[in-house]
N, C-alpha and C positions, 0 to 999 in steps of 0.2 A: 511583690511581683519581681521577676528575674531571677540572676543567678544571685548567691551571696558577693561574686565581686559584682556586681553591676551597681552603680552610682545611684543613689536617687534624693533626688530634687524636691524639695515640697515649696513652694514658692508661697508663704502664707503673710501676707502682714497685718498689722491692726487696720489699716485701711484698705485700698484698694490693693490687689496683688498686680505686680510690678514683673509680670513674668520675662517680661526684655529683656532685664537687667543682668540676665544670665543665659547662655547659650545654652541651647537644650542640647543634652544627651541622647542615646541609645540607653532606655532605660530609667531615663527621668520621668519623674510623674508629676505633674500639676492636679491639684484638689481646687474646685471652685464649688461653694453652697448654693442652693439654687433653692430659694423662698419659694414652695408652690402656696395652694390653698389648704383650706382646711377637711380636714376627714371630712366624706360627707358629698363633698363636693368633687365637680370633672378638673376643675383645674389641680386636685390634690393628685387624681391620678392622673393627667396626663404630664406635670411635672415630673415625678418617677418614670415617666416614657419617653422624653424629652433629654434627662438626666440621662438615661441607658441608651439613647440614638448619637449623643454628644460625645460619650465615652469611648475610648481606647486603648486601655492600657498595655503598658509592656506586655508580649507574650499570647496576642490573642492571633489566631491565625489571620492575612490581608483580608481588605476588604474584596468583596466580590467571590472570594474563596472560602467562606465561609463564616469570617471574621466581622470583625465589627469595623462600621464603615465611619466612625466618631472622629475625633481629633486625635492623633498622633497625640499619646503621654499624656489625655487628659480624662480624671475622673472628676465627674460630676454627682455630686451629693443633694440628693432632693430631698427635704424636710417639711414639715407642715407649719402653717403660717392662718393667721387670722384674718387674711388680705387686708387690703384698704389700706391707714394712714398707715398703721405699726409695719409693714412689711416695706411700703415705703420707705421709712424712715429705719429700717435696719440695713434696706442698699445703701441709701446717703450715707449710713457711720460704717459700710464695712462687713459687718455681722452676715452678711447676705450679699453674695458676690452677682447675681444672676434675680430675677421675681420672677414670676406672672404675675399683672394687674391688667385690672380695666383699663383702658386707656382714658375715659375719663377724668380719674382719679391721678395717673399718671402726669397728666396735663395739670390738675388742679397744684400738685406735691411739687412740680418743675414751679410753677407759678406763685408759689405760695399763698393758693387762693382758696376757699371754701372750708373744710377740715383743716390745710394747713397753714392759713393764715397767719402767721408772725414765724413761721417756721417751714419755710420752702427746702423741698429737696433737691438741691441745686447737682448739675452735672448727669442727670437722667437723660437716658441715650435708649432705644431702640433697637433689637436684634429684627425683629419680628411682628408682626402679627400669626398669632396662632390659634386664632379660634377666635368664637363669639360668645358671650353672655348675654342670656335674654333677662326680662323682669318678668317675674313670674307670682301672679297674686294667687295663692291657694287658698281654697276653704273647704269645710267639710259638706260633703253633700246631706242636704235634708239641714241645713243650718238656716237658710233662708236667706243667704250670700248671692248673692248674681251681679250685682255693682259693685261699683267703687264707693259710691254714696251707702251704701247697705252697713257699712263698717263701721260708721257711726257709734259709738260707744262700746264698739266690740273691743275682745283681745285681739292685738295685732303683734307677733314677733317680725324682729324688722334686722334680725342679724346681729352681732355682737356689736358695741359701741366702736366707731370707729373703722368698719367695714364700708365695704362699697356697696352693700348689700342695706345697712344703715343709710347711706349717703341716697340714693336711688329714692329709699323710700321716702324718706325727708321732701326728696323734688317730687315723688308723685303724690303724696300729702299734701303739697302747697298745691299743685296744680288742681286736684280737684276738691279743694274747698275743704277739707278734715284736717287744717292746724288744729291742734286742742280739742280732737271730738272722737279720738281712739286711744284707747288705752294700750299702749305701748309696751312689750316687753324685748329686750334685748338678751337675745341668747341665738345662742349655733342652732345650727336649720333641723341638723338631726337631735338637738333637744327639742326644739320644738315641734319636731314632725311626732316626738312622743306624745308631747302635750295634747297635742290637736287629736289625738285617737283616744287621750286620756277625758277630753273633755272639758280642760281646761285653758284651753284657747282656741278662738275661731278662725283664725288667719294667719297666713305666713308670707312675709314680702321677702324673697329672695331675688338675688342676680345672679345664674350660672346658666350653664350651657347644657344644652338638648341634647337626651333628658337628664336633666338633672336625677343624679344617685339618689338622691335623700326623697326627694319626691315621688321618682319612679317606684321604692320601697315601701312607701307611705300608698300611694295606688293600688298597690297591692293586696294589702289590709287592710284600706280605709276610702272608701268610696268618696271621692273629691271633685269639687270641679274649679275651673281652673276662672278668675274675672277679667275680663275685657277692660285693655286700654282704651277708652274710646279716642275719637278724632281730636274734638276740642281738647282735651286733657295731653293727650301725646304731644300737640302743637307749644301748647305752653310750657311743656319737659324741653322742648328742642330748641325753643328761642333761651330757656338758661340753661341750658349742655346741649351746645350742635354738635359734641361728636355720639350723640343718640342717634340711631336709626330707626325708621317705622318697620318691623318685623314681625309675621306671624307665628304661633307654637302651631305646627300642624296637628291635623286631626291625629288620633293614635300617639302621639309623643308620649299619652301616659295612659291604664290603663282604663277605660268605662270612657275617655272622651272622645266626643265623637265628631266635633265640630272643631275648625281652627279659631283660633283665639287671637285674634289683634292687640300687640305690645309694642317693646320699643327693645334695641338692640346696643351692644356697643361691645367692637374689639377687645380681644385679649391678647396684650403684650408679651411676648418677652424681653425684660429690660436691663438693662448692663450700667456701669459706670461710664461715665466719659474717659477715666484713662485705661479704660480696659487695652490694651494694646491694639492696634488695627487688624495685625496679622492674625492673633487670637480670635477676635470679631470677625474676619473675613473666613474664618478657618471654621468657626463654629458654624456661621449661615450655610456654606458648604456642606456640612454633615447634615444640618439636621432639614436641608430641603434634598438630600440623597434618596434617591428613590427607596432603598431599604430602610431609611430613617421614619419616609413617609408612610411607609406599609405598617413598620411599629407604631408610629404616633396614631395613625387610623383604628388602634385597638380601642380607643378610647371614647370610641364611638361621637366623638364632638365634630363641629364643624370646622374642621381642618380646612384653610382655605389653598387655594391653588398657590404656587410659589407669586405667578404673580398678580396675586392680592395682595402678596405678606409684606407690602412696602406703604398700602394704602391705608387710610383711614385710621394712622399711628395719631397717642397723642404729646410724645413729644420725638425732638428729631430723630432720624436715622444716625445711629455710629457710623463714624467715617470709612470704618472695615466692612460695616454692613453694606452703608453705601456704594462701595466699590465692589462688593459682588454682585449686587442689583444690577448697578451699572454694568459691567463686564458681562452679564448674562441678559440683558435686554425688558430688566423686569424694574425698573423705575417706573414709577406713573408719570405718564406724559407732562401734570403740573404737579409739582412737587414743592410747594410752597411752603413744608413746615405743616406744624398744629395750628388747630384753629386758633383763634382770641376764648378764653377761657373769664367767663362773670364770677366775681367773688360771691356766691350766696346767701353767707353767715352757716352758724351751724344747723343743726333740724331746727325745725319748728319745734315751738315750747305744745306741747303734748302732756294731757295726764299719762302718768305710766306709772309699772307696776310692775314690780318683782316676782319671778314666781316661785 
């Protein structure tokens, strides 16, 4: 980017990048990695839209004139990620400058509680809220699936080991009564949306956002329907993860369903380090609630919340940079008390499972 005399800056280190420590130039560039989700999934593409609404390097015309409306000298590199503990745990050492996660999970890795019991990610900070993840139980239509009790000794993929997608399913397992009475495979959603048209599996427990890519594809070709959280089962989700919400899939989110589906919901972050510099942090919130930012991130078809939602129902604190844009812009939630108290659970439930 620029001329050949023009200066440039890569401010990269094995941990957090320390962009302060150097006065930026005319012509300086900052690189930050930004953990999305996996192929497959909204959170993989709205990471890359997120990533290109943040960006601004050297040489692009101002914003409002046609230009990019990002941060001054900074490029944002989006890559694919397995969510859940692993992406967690690549912000904590570095590898991962920026996530998207559930906030759930979020809360659990600041905590060191549930999946990351003996191994907490300490310094987890909040830009954002940027969307929502539903839990979405699929089966194949004509399977004989309509419950949650129906799963009983079915194949269930439940997401990669370690995902929030894994994690999710685990607490709606316990809550309705199938520890040890489904046969469990772990693999990515778009392997298993093959399986399940292959016929070698009946169910897929996912968490992603409306409508999920992988699903929406699999509707397509493969006549599904979607199983019902009930009341009692969603309650007992919420008393061990209250940052769950009770949320419907509406009718049409995919294709042949006709009726809304009663689930359970939870924010998706974007998450930073605690030294990420304030200015940075203040600078990023800025871009990416920009109105042109927001007209990009809306390609993504997810439920981009209003700027001010994007401060609410986090699960660990707001950045101090973040905080002060909130603030300065009138978009703080009135109680602002931090995350909830977060139950340590252990890991899944012991489950037969099965390789496929």
């Amino acid at each position: 980017m620029g001329s050949s005399g023009t200066s440039r800056l890569v401010c990269i280190l094995a941990g957090w990048l320390l962009v302060c420590a150097v006065p930026a130039r005319a012509g300086d560039v900052l690189y930050l990695q930004l953990g999305a989700g996996a192929s497959g999934e909204h959170a993989f593409i709205l990471g890359g839209l997120i990533a290109s609404a943040l960006s601004n390097p050297p040489g692009l015309r101002p914003c409002g004139d046609g230009g990019g409306c990002g941060v001054p000298g900074l490029i944002v590199m989006a890559s694919g990620s397995d969510g859940g503990v692993e992406t967690l745990r690549r912000l904590g050492a570095g590898s991962f400058d920026a996530v998207l996660a559930d906030a759930d999970m979020a809360a659990l890795a600041a905590r060191g509680a549930g999946p990351f019991a003996g191994r907490a990610v300490a310094d987890v900070r909040a830009l954002a809220r940027v969307g929502e993840d539903d839990l979405q139980v699929v089966a194949r239509a004509g399977s004989g699936l309509r419950r949650l009790a129906d799963l009983k000794g079915r194949r269930v993929a439940v997401g990669t080991r370690g995902s929030a997608a894994a994690y999710h399913a685990g607490l709606l397992l316990a809550a309705a009564g199938l520890e040890g009475r489904v046969r469990l495979r772990f693999q990515r959603a778009s392997e298993a949306a093959d399986a399940l048209t292959a016929g070698r599996l009946d169910a897929i427990i996912l968490t992603d956002s409306l409508p999920s890519p992988t699903v929406a594809a699999l509707a397509e070709h493969q006549a599904v329907v979607l199983l019902p959280v009930p009341p009692r089962v969603a309650a007992a989700m919420r008393r061990r993860e209250p940052l769950l919400r009770p949320a419907l899939i509406p009718a049409g989110a995919y294709a042949g369903q006709a009726d809304g589906v009663p689930t359970l919901a939870v924010g998706l972050d974007l998450l930073v380090g605690a030294r990420l510099p304030e200015t940075l942090a203040e600078a990023m919130c800025a871009a990416l609630w920009h109105p042109d930012s927001r007209a990009l991130l809306a390609q993504s078809h997810a439920s981009l919340p209003d700027p001010a939602q994007a401060a609410s129902g986090l699960g660990v604190p707001l950045h101090p940079g973040a905080r002060r844009y909130y603030a300065d812009h009138g978009l703080l939630p009135v109680t602002d008390h931090g995350p909830l108290p977060v139950t340590d659970h252990g890991p899944l439930p012991a489950t037969k499972k099965e390789t496929p």
